[in-house]
N, CA and C of each residue as an Amber inpcrd file, in Angstrom:
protein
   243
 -16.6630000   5.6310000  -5.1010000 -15.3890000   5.0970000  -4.6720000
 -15.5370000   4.5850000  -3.2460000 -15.2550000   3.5380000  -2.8940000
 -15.3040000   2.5230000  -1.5210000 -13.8180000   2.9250000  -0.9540000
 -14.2740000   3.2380000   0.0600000 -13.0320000   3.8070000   1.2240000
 -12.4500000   2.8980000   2.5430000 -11.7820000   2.3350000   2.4350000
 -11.4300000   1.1280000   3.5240000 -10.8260000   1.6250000   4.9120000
 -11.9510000   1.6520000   5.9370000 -12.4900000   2.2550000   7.2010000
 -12.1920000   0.9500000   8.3530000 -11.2810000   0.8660000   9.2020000
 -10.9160000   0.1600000  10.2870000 -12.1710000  -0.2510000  11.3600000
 -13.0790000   1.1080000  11.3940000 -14.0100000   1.0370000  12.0790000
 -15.7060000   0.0270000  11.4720000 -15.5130000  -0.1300000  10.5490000
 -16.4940000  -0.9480000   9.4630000 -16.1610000  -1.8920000   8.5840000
 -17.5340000  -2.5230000   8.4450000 -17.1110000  -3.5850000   7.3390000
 -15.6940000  -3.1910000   6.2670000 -15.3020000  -3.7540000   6.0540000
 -13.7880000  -3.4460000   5.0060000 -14.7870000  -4.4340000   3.5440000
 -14.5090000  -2.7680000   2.8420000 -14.7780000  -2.9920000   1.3600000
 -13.7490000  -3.7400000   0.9960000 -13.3640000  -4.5220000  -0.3830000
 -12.4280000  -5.2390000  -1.1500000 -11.0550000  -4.0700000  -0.7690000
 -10.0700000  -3.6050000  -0.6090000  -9.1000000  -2.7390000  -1.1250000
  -8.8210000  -2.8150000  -2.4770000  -8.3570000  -4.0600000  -2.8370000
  -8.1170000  -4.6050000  -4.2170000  -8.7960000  -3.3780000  -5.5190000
 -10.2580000  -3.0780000  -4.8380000 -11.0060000  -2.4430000  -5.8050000
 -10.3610000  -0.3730000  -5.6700000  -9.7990000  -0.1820000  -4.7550000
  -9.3410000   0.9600000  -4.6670000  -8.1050000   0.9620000  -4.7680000
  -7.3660000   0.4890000  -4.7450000  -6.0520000   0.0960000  -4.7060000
  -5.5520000   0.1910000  -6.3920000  -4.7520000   0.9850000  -7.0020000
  -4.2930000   0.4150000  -8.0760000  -3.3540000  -0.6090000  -8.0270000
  -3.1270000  -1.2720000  -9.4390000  -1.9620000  -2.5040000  -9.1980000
  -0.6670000  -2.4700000  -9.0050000  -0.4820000  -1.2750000  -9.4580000
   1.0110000  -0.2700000  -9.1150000   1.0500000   0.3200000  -7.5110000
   0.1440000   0.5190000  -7.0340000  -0.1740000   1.0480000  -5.5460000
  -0.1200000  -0.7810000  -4.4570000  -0.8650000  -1.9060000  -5.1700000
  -0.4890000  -3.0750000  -4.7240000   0.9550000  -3.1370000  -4.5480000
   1.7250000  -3.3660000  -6.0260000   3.1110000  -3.3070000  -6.0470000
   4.0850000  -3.0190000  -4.8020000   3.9000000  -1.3190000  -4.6050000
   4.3970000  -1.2100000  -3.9710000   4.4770000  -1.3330000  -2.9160000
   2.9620000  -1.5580000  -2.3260000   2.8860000  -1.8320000  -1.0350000
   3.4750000  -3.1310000  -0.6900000   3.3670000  -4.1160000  -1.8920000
   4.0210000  -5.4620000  -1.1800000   5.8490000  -5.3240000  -1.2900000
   6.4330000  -4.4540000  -2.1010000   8.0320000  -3.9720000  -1.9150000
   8.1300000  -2.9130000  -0.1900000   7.2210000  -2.3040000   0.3530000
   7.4200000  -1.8120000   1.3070000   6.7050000  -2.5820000   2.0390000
   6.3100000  -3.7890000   2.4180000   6.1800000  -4.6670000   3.1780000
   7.2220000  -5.3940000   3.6040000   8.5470000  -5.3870000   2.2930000
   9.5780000  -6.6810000   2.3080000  10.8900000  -6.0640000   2.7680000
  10.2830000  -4.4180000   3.1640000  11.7010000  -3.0840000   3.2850000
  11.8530000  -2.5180000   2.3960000  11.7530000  -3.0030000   1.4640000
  12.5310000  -2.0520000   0.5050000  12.1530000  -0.2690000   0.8190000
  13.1590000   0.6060000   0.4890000  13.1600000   1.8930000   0.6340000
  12.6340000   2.3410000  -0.6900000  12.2480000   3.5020000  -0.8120000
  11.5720000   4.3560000  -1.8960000  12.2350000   4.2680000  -3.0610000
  13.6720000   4.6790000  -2.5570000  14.6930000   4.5450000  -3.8380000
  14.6150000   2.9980000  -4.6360000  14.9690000   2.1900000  -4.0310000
  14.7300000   0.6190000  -4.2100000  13.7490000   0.1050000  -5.0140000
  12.4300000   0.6520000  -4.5790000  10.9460000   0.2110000  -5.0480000
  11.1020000   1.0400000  -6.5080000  11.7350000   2.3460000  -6.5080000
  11.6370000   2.7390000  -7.6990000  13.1430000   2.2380000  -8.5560000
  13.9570000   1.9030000  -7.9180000  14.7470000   0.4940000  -9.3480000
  13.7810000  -0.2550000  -9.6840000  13.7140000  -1.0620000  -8.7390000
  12.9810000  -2.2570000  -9.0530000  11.8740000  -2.3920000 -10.0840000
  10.8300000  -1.2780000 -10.0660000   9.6480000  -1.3320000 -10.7580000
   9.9860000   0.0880000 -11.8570000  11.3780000   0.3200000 -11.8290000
  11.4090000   1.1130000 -13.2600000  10.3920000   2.7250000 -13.2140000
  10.2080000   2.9180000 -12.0820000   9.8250000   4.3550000 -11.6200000
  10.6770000   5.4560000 -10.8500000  10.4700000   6.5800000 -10.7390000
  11.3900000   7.5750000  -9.9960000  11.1370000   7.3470000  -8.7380000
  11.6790000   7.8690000  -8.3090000  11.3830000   8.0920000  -6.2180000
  10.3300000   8.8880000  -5.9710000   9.9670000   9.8570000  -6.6120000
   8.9370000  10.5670000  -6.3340000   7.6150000   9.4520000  -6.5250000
   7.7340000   9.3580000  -7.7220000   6.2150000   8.3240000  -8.1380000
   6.0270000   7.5160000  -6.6450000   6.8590000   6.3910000  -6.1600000
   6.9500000   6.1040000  -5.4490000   6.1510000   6.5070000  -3.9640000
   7.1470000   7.9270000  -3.7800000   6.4630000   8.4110000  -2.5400000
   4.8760000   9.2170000  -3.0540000   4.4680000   9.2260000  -4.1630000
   3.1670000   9.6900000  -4.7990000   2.6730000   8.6890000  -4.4230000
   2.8290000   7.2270000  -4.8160000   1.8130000   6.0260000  -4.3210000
   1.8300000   5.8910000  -3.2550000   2.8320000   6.1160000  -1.7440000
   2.7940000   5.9920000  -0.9240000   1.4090000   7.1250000  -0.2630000
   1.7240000   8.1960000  -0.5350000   1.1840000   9.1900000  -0.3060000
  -0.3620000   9.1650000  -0.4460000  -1.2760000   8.6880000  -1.5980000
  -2.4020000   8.2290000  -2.0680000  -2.4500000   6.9530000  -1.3530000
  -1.9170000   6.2410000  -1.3020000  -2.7470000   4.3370000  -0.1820000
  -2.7810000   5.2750000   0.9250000  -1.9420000   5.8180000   1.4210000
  -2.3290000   5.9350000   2.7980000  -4.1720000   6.9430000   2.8810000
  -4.0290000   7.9670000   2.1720000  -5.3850000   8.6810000   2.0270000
  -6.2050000   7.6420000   1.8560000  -6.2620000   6.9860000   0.6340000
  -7.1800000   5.9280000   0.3360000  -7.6910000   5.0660000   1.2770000
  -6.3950000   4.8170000   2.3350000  -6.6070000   3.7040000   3.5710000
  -7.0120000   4.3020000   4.8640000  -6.6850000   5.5600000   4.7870000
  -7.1550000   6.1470000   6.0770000  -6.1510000   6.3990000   6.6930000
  -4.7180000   5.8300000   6.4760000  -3.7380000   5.6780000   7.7580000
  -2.8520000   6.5040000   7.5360000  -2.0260000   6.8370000   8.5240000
  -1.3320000   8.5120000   8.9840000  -0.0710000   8.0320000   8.6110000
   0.7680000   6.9040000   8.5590000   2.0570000   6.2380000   8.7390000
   2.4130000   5.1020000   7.8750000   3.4520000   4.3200000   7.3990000
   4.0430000   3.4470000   6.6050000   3.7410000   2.2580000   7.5510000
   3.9100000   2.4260000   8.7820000   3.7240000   1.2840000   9.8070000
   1.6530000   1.2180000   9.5840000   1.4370000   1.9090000  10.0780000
  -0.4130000   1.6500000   9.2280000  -0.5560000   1.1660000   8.1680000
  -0.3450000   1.6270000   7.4350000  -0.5400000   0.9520000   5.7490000
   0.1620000  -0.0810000   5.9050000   0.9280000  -0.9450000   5.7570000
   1.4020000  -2.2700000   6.0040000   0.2390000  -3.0450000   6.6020000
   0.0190000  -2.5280000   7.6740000  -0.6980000  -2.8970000   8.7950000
  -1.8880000  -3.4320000   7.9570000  -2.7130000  -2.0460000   7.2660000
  -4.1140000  -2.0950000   6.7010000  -3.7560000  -3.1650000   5.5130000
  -2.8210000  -3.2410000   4.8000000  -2.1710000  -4.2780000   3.9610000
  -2.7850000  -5.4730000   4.0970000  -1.7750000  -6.0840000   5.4820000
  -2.5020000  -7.6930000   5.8890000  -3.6200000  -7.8600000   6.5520000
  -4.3060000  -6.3730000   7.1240000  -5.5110000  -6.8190000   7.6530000
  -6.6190000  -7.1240000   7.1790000  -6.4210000  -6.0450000   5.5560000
  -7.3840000  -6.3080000   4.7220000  -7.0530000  -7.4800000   3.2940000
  -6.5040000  -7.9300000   3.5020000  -5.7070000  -8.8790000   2.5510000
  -4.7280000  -9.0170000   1.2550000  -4.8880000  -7.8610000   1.4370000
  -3.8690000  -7.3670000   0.2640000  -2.6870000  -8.1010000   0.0920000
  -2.1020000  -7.3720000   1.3350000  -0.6520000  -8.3770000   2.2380000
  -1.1580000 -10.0170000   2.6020000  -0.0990000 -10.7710000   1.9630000
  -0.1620000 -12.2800000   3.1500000   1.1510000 -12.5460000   3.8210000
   1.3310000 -13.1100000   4.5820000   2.6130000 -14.4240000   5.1720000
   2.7670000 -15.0950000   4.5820000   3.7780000 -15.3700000   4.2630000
   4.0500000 -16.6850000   3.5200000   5.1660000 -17.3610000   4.2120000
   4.7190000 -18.9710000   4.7340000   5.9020000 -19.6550000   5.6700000
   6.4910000 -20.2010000   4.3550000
């Protein structure tokens, strides 16, 4: 399993990342709250804060403001004008 490290080359995330763990990260990129992300994608709140809980391990990062962060740095996340 490839671990995506700030301090080193950055493996794909994509490849650690599930697509449900993508998901949400791009609904808590746009705000949405826990409750929200789980209308939206037809999951509980817990699941939710379960995926939150796992990207961040996976990513290394301590906070919601990190993971976002590790999001667009590693490309997961884009801008869109």
């Amino acid at each position: 399993m490839k671990i995506y490290n700030f301090h080193t080359v950055s493996p794909a995330p994509l490849e650690i990342l599930s697509n449900r763990e993508v998901d949400v990260l791009q609904l808590i990129s746009n705000g949405y709250s826990s409750m929200k992300i789980g209308l939206q994608l037809s999951i509980s709140t817990e699941t939710v804060n379960t995926h939150r809980k796992n990207m961040r391990r996976k990513l290394k990062v301590s906070n919601t403001a990190s993971l976002v962060r590790a999001g667009f740095e590693c490309g997961v996340l884009k801008l869109y004008r």
